[in-house]
C-alpha positions in Angstrom: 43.9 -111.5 -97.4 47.4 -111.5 -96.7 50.2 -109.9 -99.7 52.1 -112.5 -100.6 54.5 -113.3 -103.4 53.8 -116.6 -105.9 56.8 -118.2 -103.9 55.4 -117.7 -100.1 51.7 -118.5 -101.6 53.0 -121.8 -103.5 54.7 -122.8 -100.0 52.0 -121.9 -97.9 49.7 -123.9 -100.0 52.1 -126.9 -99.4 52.2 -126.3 -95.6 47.6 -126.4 -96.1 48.0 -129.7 -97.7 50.3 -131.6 -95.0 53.7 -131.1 -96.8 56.3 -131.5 -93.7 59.5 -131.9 -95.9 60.9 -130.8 -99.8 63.5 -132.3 -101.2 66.0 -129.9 -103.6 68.8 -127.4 -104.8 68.1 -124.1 -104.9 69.1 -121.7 -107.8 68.4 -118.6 -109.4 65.2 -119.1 -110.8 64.2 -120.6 -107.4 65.4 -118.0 -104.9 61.7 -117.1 -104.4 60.5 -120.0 -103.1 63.3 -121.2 -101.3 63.3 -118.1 -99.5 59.5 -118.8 -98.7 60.6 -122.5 -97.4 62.8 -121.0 -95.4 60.3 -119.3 -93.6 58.3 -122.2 -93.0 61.4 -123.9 -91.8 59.3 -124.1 -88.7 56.5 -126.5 -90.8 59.0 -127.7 -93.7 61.6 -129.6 -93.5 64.0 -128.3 -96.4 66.6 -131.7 -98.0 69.7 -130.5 -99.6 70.1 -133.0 -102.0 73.5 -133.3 -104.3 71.7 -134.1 -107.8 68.5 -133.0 -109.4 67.6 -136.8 -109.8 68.6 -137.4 -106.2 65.5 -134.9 -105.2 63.4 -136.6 -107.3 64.3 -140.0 -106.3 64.2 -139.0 -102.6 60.6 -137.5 -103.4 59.4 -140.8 -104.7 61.0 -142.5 -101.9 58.9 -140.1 -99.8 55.1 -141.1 -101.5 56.0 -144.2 -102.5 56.4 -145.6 -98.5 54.1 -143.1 -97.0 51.3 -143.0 -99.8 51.3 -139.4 -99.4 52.8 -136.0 -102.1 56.4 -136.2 -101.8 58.0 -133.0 -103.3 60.6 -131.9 -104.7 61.9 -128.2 -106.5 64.9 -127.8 -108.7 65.7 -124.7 -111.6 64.2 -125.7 -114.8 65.7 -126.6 -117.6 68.5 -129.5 -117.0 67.6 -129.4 -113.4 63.9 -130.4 -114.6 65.4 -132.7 -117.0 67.5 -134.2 -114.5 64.8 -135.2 -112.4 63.0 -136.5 -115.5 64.0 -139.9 -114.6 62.1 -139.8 -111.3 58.9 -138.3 -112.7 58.8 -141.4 -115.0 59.2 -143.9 -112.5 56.7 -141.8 -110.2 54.3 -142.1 -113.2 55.5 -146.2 -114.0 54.8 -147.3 -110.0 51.6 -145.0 -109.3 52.9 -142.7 -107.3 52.2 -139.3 -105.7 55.2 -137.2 -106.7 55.3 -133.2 -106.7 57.9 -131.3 -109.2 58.1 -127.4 -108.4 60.4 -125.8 -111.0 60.6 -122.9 -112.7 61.1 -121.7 -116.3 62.6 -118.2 -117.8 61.3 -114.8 -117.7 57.6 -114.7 -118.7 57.8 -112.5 -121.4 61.0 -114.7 -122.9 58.8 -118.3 -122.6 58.8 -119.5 -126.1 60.6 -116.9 -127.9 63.8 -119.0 -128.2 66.4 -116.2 -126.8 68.8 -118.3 -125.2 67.9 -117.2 -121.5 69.2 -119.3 -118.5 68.3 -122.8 -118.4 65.5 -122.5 -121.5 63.7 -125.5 -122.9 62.0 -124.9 -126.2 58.6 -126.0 -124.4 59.3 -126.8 -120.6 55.7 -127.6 -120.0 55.0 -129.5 -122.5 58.1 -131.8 -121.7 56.7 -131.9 -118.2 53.1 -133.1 -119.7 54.9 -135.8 -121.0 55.9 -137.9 -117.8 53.2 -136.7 -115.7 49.2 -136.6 -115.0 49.2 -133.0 -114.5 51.6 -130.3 -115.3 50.6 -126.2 -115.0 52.2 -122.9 -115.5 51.8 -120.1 -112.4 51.4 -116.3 -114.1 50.3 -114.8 -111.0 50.1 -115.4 -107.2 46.8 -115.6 -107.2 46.4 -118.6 -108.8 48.9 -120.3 -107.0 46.9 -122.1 -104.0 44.3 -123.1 -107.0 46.8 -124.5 -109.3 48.4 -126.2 -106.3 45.3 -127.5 -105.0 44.7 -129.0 -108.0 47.7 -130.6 -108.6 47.0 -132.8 -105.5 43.5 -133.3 -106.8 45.0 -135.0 -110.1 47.5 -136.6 -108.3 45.2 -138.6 -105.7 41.9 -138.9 -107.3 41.9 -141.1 -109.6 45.2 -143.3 -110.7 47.3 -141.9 -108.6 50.3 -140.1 -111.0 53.2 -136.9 -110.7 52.4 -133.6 -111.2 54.4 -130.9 -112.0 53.9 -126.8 -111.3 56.4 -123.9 -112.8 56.4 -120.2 -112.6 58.2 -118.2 -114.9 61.4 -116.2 -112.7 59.9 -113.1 -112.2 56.9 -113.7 -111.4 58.3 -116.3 -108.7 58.8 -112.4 -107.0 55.8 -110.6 -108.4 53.5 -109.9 -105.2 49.8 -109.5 -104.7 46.1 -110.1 -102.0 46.2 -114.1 -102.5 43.5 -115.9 -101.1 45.0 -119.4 -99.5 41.2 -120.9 -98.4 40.3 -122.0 -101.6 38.5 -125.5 -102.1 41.3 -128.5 -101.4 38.9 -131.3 -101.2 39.6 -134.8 -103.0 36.5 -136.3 -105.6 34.8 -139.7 -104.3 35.9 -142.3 -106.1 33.3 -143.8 -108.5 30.9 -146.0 -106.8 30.9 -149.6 -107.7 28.5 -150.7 -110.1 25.9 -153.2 -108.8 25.2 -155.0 -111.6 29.5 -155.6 -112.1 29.2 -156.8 -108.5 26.8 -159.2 -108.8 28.0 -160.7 -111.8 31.9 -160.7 -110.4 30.2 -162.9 -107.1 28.5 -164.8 -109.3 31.6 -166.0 -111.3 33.4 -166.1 -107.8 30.5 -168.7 -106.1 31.5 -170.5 -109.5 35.0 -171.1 -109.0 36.7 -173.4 -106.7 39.9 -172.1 -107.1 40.8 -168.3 -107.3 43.4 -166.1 -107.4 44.1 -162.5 -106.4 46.8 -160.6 -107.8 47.5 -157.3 -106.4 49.5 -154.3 -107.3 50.1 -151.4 -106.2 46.4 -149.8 -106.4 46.0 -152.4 -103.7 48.4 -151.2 -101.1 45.8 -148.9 -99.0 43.1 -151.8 -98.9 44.9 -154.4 -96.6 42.5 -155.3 -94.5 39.5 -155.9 -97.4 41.4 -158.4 -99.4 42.6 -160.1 -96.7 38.9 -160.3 -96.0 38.2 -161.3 -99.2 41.3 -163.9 -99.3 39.8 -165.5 -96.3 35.9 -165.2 -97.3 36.6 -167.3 -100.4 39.6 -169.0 -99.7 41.9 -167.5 -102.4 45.5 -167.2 -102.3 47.2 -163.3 -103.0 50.0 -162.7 -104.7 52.3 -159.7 -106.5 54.9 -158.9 -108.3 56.6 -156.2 -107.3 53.9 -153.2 -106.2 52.0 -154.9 -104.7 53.8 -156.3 -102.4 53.0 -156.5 -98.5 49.1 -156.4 -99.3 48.7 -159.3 -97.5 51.8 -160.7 -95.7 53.6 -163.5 -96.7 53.9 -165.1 -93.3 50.1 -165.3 -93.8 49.2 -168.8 -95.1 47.4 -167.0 -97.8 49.7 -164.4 -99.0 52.1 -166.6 -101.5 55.1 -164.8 -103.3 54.9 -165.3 -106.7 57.2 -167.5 -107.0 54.7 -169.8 -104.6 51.5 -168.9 -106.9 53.3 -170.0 -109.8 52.7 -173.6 -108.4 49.1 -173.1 -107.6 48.5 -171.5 -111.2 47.7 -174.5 -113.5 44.7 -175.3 -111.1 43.3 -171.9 -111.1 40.2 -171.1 -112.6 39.1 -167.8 -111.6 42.1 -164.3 -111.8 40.9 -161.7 -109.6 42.6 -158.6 -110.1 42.8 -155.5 -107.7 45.1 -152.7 -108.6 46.8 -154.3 -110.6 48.1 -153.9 -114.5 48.4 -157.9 -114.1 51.9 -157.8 -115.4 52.7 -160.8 -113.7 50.5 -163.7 -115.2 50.3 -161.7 -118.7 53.7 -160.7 -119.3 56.1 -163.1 -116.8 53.9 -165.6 -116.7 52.3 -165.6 -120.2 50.3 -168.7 -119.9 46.6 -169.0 -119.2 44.8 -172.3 -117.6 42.2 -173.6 -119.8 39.0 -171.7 -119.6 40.3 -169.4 -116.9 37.7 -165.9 -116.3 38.8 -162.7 -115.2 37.6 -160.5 -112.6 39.3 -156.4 -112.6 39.0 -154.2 -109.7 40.5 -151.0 -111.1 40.2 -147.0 -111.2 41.9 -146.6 -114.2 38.8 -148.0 -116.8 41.7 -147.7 -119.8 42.8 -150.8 -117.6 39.8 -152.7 -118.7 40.9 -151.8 -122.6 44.7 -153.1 -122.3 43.7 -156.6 -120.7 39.7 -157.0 -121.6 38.2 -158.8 -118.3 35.0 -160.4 -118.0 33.6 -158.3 -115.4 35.2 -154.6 -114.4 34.5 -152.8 -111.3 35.6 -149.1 -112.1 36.1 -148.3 -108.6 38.7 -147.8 -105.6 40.0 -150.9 -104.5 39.0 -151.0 -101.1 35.5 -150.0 -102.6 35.8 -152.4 -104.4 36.8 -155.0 -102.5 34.2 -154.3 -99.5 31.6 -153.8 -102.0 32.4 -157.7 -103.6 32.8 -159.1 -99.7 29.1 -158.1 -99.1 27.8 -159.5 -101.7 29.5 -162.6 -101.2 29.0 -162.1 -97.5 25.1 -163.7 -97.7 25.4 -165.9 -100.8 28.2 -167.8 -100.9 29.0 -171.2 -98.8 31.1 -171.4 -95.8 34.2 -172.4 -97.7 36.9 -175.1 -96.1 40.3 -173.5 -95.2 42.6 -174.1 -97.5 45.7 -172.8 -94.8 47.7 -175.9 -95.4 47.0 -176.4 -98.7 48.9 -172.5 -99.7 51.3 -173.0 -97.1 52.0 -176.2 -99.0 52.6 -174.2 -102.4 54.7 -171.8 -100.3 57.1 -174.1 -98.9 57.5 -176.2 -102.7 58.6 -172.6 -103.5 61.3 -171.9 -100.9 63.1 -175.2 -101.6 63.0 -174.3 -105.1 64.4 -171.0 -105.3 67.4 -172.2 -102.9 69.2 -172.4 -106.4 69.5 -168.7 -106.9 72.7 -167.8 -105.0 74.2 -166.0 -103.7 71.2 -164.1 -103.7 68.5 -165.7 -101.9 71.3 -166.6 -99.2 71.8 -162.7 -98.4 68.4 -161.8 -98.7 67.7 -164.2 -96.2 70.1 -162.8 -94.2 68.3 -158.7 -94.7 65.0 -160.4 -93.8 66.5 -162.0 -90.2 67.9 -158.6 -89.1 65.3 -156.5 -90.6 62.3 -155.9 -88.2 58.8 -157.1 -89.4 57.8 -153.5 -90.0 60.8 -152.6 -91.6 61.4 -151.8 -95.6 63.4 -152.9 -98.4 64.2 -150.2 -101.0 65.0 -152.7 -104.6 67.4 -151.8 -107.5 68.0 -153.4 -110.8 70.3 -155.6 -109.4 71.5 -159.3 -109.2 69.6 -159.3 -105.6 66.7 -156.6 -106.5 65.5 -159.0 -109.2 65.5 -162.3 -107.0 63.9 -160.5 -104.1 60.9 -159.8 -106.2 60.0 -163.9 -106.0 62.2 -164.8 -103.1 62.4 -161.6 -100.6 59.0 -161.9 -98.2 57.2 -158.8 -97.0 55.1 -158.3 -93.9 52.6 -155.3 -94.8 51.9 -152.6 -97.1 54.2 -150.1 -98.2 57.3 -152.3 -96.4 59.0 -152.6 -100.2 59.6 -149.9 -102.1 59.8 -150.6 -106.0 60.8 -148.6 -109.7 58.1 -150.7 -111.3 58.5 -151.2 -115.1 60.4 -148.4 -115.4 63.1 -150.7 -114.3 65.5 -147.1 -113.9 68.8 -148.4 -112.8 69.9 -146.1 -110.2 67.0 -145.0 -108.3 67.4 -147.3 -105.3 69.6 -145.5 -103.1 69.1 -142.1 -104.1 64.7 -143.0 -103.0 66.1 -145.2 -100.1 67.2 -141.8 -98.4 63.8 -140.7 -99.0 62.4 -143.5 -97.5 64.1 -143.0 -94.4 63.5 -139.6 -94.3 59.7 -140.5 -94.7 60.0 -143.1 -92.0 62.6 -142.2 -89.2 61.9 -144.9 -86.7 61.6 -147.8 -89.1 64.6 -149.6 -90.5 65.2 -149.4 -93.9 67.9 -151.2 -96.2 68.8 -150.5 -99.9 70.1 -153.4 -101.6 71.9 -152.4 -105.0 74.7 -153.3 -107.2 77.7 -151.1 -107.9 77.0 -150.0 -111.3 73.6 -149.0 -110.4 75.4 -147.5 -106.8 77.6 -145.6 -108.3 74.5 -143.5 -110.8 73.8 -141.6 -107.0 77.2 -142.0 -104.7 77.2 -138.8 -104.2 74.1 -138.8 -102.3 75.9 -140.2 -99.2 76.8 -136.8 -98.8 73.1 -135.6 -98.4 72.6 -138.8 -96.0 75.9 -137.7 -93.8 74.5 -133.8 -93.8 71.0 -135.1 -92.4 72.2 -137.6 -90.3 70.1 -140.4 -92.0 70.3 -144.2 -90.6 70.2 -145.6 -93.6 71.5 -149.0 -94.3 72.7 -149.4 -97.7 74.2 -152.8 -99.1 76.1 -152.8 -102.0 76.6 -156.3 -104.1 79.6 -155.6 -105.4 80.1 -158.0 -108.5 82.5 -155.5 -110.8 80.0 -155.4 -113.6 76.4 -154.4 -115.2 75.8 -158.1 -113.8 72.5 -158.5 -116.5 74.9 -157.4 -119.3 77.6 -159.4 -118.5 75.8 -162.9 -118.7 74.2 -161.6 -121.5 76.6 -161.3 -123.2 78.6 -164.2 -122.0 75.4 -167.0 -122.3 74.1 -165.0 -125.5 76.9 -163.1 -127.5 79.4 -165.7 -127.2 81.3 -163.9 -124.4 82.0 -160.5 -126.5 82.2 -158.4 -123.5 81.4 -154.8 -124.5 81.0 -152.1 -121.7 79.8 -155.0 -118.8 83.1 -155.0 -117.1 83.1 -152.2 -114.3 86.2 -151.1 -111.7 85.2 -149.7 -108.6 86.5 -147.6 -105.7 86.7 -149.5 -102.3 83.3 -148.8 -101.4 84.3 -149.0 -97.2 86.7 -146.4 -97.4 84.9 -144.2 -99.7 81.9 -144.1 -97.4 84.4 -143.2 -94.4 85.6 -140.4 -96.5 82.0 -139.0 -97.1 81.8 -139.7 -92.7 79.6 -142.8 -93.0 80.5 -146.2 -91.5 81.7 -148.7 -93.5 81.9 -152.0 -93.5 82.4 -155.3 -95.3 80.7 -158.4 -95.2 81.6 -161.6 -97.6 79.0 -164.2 -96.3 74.9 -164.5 -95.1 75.8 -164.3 -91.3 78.3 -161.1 -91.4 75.8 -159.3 -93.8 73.1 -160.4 -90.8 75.7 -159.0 -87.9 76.4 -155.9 -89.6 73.0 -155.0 -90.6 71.9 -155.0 -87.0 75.0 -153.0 -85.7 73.8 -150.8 -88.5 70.1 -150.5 -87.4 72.1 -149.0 -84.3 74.0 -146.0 -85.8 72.9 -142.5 -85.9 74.1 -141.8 -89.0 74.4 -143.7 -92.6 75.7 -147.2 -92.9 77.2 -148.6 -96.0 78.3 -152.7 -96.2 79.8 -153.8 -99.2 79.4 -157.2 -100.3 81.8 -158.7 -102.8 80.8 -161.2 -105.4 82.7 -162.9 -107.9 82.1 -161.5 -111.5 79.5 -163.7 -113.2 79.1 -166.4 -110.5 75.4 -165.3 -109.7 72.4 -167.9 -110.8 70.1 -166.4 -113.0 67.1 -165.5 -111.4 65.0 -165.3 -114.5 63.9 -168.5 -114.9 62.0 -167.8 -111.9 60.7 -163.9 -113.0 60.0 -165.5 -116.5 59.1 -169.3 -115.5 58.4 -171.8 -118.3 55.8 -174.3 -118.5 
């Protein structure tokens, strides 16, 4: 076995699972393992980052488009709770995010002495925003502690972990054996007796719905299978996205399904927390039954269904397709029908502009495989109904975390993740500015990422708020701004400026084109963007 310290054995362990890139900033605590990066620069790509919640941002950005551990290391204390805000969102949108920290010297933990970067109880805090959080002591445990880490991130509902090791024993050396058992648990089986009785209820109905979220997004092919077997329609809200594309005639944005909804008489959920028909729809057809394909059985105790299959959703899926497969009727396509509901849609949400204007625009120069990186944002929010997406993992989301912020600081991630795609973050200058400075980071790597900025001078949410609701008591809304173009030129990005649909279109695919990062600004007039709520929240 070979000597290693806990920092080369916690790296090594990466470099056994597939890790090819950590994002971070090193420090003190951390000089250990960075040093052990470093010499598996050769298998790890090491991203200097500018912030602690640009590493975890960028790690999320990482998982969240590849589906596999994106990591990140920063020194604990307010390093780790600078990154909190990524761990949450990891946690929110399901998805496999790494934290390696630190803590202070292991015979200080606890005792309140006022040592570097000391939390009263650092793993504990940690334990709070992920699925698994675990304290090193000694090299040797660190490929088991590691291992299973990725165990509780992927089996199961897939959540953030978080390791530490306290300073000095980062250092401490000892025999470490790296083989130990990194195999993933089979996901429950599906239950027979939940199959049979969800295709019974599915013969029943003559017009189903499947939702999808993001539990959804490595089964693809199944429910298109599925959508086509019984001649359903599929739609999301956010995760989900991309399960089944919406150039498909059954793939409907939501804002599509909304129409379809009053006839529905069967919800068939896969992966998903169903946010969209019990939260932004909130209203329920007459007599309407409930099928849940889920891993997470607390799902099944939130929003009670009338049959749960506590399985994987592809499982579950192909496990529902043949037993439909030989007992259910050749059905009718209903192609025309959807693609009916789809093109009701479109004309309707032509009332949200700007928006829908520009993100028409994005989706003409952006290249069916490419992705779209959201923000909470004037555009972020309408692209939810109004922005389609091709395939799985194309459109990169916070879920309900909502974190204003994240988008910029994870699209770097994403392109990191995905080097010969094209990727666009769309965000507004208040949420922008949070992670500016990580233009730096994109600049240093050389990362072509395409970053539109709606520039509207103002928290564009608060401000109509405040102006529809408060009587027009503006409080903190208002925003000023640098001049975005020239501020990316002075980080060494390009920068550009585009005021209408067809320049935004032009200079994204100049952008696509650059080897470095590309920034357009788009200004809008303060409070002159349609509401895209009534959409997100529809009335009936």
């Amino acid at each position: 076995m070979p000597r290693l310290t806990t920092g080369e054995a916690i790296a090594k362990s990466l470099v056994l699972h597939g890790v090819d890139t950590v994002f971070g900033i090193p420090g003190a605590h951390m000089y250990h393992f960075t040093d052990a990066l470093a010499r598996e620069s050769n298998r790890i790509r090491f991203v200097t980052t500018r912030h602690e919640q640009g590493a975890g941002h960028m790690a999320f950005g990482y998982a969240k488009s590849t589906g596999r551990v994106g990591v990140y290391t920063v020194v604990p204390g307010p390093g780790v709770l600078n990154s909190s805000s990524a761990l949450s969102v990891a946690y929110g949108a399901s998805a496999p995010v790494l934290c390696v920290t630190g803590n202070v010297m292991s015979h200080l933990i606890g005792r309140g002495r006022g040592q570097l970067h000391e939390l009263p109880d650092q793993l504990a805090t940690l334990r709070g925003f992920t699925g698994y959080a675990e304290r090193i002591d000694h090299p040797t445990q660190a490929p088991g502690i590691v291992s299973h880490a990725f165990r509780e991130m992927l089996a199961g509902r897939v959540r953030p972990a978080a390791v530490e090791a306290p300073w000095d024993v980062f250092r401490q050396s000892a025999e470490v054996e790296l083989d130990v058992d990194r195999s993933m648990p089979a996901p429950p089986a599906p239950d027979p007796d939940a199959v049979a009785a969800a295709a019974k209820l599915i013969r029943d109905a003559r017009n189903p719905l499947i939702v999808v979220g993001a539990g959804a997004q490595h089964a693809p092919e199944e429910v298109a299978a599925l959508a086509g077997l019984i001649q359903a329609p599929v739609t999301a809200f956010r995760s989900g996205k991309g399960v089944v594309g919406n150039d498909s005639p059954y793939g409907l944005l939501s804002t599509a399904a909304w129409e379809y909804w009053p006839k529905c008489d069967l919800l068939i959920g896969i992966g998903s927390r169903l946010e969209l028909v019990h939260f932004r729809w909130r209203w329920m057809p007459d007599g309407i039954r409930t099928i849940r394909i889920d891993i997470d059985p607390t799902e099944f105790v939130r929003i009670r269904p009338d049959v749960g299959i506590v399985t994987d959703a592809r499982l579950g899926t192909a496990a529902l397709i043949a037993a439909l497969d030989t007992s259910i009727d050749k059905r009718a396509s209903r192609a025309d029908e959807f693609l009916g509901y789809a093109a009701a849609a479109e004309a309707a949400i032509e009332t949200v502009q700007p928006q829908v204007g520009f993100l028409k625009a994005i989706r003409a120069a952006l290249p069916r495989d490419g992705l779209l990186v959201e923000e909470i944002t004037q555009a972020g929010f309408a692209a939810r109904f109004a922005f389609p997406v091709y395939g799985p993992r194309q459109y990169v989301t916070c879920g309900y975390q909502e974190s204003l912020g994240f988008g910029f600081q994870t699209a770097v991630g994403v392109k990191i993740a995905n080097p010969d795609k094209c990727v666009v973050s769309i965000t507004g200058d208040g949420g922008f500015m949070f992670g500016i400075q990580e233009l730096a980071t994109a600049v240093q790597h050389r990362v072509n990422l395409v970053t539109v900025v709606f520039n509207n001078n103002a928290f564009g949410n608060v401000h109509r708020d405040q102006t529809t609701v408060f009587d027009g008591r503006l409080i903190g809304a208002e925003l000023v701004n640098p001049d975005f173009v020239r501020v990316a030129e002075g980080f060494g990005a390009k920068g550009v400026r585009a005021s209408t649909p067809a320049a935004l279109r032009r200079a994204l695919e100049e952008g696509f084109r650059e080897d470095g990062p590309v920034l357009i600004e788009v200004p809008i007039e303060t409070g002159s963007e349609a509401s895209p709520w009534p959409f997100a929240h529809p009335e009936r």
